[in-house]
PATORSE-460796 format. One line per field, with one value per atom (N, C-alpha, C, O): residue number from 1; atom name; x, y, z. Coordinates in pm, 1 decimal. Layout:
# residues N
num <- [NUM;...] $
atome <- [CA;...] $
px <- [X;...] $
py <- [Y;...] $
pz <- [Z;...] $
//
This chain:
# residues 97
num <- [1;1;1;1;2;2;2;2;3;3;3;3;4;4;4;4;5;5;5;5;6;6;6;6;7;7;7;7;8;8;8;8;9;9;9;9;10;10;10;10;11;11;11;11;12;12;12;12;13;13;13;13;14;14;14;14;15;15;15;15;16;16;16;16;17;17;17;17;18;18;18;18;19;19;19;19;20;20;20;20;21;21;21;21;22;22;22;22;23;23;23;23;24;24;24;24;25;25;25;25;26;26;26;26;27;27;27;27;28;28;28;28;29;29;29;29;30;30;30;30;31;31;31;31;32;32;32;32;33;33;33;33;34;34;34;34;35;35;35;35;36;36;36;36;37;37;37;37;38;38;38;38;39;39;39;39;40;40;40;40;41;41;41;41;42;42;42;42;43;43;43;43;44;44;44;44;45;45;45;45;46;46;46;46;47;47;47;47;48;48;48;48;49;49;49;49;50;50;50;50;51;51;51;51;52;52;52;52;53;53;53;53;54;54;54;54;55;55;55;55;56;56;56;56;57;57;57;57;58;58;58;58;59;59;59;59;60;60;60;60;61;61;61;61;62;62;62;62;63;63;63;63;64;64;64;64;65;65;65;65;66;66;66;66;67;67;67;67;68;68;68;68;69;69;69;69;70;70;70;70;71;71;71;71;72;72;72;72;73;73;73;73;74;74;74;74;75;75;75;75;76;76;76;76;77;77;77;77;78;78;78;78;79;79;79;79;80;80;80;80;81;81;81;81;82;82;82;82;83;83;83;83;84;84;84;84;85;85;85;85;86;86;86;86;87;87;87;87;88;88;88;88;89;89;89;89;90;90;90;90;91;91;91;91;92;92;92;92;93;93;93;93;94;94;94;94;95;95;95;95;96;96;96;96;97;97;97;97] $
atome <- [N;CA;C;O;N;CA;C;O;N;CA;C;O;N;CA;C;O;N;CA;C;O;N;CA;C;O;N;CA;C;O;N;CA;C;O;N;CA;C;O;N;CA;C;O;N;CA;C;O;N;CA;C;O;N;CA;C;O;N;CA;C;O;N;CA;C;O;N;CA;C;O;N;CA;C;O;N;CA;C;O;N;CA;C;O;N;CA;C;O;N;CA;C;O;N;CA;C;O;N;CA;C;O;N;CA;C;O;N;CA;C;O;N;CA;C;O;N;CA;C;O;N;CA;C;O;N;CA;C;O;N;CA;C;O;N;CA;C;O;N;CA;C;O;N;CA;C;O;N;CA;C;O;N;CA;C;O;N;CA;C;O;N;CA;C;O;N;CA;C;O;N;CA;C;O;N;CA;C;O;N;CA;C;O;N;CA;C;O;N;CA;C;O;N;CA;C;O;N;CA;C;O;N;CA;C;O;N;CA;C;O;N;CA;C;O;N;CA;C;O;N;CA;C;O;N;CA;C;O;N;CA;C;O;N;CA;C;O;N;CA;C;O;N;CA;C;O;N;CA;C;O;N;CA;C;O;N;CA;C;O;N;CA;C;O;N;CA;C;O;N;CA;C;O;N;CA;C;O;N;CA;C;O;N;CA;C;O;N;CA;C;O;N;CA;C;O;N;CA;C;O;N;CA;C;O;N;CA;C;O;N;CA;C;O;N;CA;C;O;N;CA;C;O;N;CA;C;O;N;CA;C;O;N;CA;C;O;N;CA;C;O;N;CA;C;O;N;CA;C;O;N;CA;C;O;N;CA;C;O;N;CA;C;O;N;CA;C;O;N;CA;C;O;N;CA;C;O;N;CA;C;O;N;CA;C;O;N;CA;C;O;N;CA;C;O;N;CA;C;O;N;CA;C;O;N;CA;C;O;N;CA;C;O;N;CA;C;O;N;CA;C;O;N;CA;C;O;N;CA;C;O;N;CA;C;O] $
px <- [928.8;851.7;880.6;988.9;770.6;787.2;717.5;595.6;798.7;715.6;639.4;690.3;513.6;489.1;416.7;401.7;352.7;259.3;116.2;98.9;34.6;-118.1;-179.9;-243.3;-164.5;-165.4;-175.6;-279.4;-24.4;-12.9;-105.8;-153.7;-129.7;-171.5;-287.5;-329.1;-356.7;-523.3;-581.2;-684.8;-458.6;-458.4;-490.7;-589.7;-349.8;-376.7;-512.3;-575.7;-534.4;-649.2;-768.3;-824.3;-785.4;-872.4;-881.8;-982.7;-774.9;-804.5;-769.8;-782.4;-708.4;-723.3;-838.2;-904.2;-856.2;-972.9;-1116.2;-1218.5;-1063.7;-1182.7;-1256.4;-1379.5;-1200.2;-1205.7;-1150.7;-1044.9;-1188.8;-1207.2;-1151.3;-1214.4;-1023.8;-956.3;-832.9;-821.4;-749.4;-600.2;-646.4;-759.2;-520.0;-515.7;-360.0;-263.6;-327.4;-184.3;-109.8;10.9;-149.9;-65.5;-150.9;-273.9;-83.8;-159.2;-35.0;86.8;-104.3;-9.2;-49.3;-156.5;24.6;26.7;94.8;215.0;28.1;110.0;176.8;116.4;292.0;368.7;338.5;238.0;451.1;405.8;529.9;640.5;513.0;600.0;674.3;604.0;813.3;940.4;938.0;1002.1;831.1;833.6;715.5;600.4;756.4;620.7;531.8;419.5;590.4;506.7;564.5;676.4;461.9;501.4;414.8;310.4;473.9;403.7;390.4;480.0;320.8;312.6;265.5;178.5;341.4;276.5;321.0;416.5;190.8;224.2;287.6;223.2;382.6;494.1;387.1;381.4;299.3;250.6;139.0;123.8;72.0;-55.6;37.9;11.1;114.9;203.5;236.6;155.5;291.8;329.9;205.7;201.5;64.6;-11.0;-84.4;-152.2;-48.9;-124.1;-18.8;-74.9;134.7;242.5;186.4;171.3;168.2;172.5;40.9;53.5;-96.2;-168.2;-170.0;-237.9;-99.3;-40.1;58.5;138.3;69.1;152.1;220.1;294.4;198.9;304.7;334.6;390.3;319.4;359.3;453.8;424.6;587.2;712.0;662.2;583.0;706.7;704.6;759.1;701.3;877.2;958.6;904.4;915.4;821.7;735.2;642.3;646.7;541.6;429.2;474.8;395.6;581.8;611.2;648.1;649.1;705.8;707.0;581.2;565.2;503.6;345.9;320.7;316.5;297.2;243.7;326.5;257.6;488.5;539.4;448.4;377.6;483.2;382.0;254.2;219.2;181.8;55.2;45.6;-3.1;98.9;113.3;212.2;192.5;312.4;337.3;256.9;263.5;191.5;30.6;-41.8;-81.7;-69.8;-163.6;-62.4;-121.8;46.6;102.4;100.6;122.0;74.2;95.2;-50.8;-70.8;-139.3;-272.2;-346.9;-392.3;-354.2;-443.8;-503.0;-433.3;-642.2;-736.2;-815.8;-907.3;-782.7;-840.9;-1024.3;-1116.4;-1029.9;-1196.7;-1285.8;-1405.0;-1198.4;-1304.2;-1248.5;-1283.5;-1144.8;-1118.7;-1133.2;-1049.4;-1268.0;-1313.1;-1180.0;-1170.1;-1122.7;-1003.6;-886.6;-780.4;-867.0;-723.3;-633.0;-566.2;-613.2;-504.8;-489.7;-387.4;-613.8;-581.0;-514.5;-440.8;-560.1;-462.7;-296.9;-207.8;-278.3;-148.5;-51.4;68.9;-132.8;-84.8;-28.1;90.1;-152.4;-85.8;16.3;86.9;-2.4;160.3;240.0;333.4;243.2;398.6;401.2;468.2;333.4;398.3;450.9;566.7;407.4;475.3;620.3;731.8;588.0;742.3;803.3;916.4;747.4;890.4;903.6;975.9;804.2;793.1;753.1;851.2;674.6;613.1;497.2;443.0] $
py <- [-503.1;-489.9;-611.8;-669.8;-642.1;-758.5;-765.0;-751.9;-785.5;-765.3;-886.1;-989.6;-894.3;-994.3;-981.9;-873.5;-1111.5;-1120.4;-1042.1;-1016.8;-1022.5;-1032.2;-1150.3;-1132.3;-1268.2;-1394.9;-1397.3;-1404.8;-1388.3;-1408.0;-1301.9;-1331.0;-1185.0;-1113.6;-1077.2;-1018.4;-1165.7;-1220.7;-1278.1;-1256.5;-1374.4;-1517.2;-1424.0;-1420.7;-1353.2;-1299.4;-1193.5;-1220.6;-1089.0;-1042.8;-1143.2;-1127.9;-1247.6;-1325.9;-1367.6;-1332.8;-1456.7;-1541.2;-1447.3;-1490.7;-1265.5;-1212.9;-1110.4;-1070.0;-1073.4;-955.9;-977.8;-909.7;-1147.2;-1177.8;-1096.6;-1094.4;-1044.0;-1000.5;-1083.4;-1132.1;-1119.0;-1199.0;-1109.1;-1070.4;-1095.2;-992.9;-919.7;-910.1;-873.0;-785.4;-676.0;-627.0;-631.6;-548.1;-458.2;-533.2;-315.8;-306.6;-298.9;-316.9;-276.1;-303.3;-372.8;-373.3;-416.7;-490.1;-474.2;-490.8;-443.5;-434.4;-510.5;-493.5;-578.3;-712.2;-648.4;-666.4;-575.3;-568.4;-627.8;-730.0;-606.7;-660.7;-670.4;-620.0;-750.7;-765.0;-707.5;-746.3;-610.7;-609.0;-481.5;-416.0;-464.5;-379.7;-379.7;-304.4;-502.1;-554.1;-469.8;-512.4;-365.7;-232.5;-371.0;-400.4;-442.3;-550.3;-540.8;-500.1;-588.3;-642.1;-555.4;-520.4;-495.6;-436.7;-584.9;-666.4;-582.0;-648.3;-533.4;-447.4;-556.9;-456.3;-585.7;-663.4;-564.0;-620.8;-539.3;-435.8;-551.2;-489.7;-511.8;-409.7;-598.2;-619.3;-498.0;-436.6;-496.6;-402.0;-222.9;-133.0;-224.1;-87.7;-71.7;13.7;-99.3;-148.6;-79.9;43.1;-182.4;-103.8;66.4;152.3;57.4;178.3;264.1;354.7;271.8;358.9;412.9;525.5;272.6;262.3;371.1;436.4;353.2;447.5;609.8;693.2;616.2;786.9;896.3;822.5;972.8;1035.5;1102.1;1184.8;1063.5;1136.2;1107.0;1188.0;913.7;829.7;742.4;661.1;777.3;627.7;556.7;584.8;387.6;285.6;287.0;218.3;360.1;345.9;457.6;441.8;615.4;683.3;598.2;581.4;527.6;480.7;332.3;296.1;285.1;195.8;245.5;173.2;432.6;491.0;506.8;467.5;542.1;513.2;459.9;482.0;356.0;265.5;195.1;135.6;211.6;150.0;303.2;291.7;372.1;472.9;467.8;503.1;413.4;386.7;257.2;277.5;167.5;87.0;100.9;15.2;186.6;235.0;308.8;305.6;365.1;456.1;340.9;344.1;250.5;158.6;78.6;49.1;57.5;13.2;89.9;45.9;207.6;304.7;355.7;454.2;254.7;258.0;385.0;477.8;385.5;458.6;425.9;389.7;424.7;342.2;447.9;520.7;447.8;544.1;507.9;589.5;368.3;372.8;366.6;338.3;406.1;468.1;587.3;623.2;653.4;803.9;899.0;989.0;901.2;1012.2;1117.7;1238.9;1066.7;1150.5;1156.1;1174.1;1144.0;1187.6;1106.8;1188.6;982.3;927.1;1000.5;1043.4;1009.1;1100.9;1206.8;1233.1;1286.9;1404.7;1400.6;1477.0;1327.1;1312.7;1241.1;1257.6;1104.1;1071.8;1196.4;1225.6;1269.5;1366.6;1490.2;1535.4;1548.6;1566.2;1544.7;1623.4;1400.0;1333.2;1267.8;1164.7;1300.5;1278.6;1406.7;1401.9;1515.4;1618.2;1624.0;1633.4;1615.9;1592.9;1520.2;1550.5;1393.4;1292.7;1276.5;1195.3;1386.5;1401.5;1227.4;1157.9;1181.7;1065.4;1078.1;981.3] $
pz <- [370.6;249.1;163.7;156.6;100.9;21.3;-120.4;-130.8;-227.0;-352.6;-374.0;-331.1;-438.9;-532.0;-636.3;-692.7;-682.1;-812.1;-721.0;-601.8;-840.3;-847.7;-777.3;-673.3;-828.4;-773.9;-639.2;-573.5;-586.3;-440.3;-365.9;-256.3;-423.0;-375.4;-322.7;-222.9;-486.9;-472.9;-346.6;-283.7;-328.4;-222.0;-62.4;10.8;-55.0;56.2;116.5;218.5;42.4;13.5;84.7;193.3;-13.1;0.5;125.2;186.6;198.6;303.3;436.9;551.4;395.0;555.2;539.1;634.8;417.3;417.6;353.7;345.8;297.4;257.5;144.5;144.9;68.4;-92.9;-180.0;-140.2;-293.7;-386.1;-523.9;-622.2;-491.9;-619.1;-558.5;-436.3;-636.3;-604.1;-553.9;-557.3;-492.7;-467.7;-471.1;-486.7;-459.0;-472.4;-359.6;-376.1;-243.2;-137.4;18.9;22.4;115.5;174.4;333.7;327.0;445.6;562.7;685.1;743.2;713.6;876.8;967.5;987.6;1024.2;1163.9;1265.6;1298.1;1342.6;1382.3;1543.7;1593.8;1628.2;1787.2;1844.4;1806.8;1939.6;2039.4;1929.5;1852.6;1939.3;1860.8;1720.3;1647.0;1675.0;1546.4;1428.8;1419.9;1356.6;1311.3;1229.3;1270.4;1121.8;1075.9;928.3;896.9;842.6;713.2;657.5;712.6;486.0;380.1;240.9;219.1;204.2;73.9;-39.1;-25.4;-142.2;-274.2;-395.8;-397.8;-501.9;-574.4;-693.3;-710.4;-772.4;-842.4;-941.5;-1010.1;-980.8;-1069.8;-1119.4;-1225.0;-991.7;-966.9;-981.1;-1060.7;-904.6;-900.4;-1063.3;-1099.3;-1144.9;-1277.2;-1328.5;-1330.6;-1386.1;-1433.6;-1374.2;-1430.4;-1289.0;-1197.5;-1261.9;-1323.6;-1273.1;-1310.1;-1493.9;-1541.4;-1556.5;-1661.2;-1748.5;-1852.0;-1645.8;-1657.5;-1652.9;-1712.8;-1587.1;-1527.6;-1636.6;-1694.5;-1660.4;-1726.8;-1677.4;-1730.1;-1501.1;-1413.8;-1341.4;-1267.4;-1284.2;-1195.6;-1273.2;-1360.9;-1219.5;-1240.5;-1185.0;-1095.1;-1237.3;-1119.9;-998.4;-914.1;-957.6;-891.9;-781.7;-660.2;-868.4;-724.0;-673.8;-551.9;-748.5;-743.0;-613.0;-526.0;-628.2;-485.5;-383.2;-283.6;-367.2;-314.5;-272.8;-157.2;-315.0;-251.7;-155.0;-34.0;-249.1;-181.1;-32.8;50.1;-11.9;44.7;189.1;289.2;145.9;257.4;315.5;428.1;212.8;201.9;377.1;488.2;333.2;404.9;524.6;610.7;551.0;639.7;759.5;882.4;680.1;777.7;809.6;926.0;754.1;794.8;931.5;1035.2;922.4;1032.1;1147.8;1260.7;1118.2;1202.6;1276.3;1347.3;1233.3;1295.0;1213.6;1280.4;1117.1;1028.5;932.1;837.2;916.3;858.9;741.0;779.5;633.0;529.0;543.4;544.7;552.1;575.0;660.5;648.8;787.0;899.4;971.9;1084.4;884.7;976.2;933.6;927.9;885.1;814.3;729.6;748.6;671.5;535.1;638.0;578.3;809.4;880.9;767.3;704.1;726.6;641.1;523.7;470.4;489.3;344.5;314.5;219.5;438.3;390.7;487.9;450.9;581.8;610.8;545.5;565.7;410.7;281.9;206.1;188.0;162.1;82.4;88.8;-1.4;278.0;288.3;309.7;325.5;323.2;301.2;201.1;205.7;79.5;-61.2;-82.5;-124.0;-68.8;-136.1;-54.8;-105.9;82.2;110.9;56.7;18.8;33.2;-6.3;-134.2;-192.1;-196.4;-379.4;-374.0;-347.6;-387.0;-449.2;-503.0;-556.3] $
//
């Protein structure tokens, strides 16, 4: 896992998914033994916390560090018809995030 800015985040976005704007977390899969890389921006997590009256920063990277775990794990929220969504949402209540 790796924190960064908005910025960097923009960048990456941009030149692997080809969106033109942030985003809060972002996952590269890995080769061979290797699961891959999470990126979250602390920045983006931050306001997303800051909005909530019931997300810490500190659940809310819990999130997301999940969020992007599933995506390593070959699960695609926008073509599996909701399977990520709802195996997101019970393993937040498990892991209280």
């Amino acid at each position: 896992m790796v924190f960064i800015t908005d910025k960097v985040m923009h960048d990456y976005n941009l030149r692997y998914r080809h969106i033109d704007k942030t985003t809060d977390v972002l996952s590269f899969p890995g080769e061979d033994a290797y699961l891959g890389d999470i990126l979250i921006s602390t920045e983006t997590a931050s306001e997303q916390a800051g909005k909530s009256a019931n997300l810490s920063f500190d659940d809310n990277i819990r999130r997301l560090l999940l969020h992007g775990f599933l995506h390593l794990s070959g699960y695609d929220h926008e073509t599996d018809n909701g399977e990520m969504r709802a195996i997101e949402r019970r393993l937040r209540r498990k892991f209280q995030c």
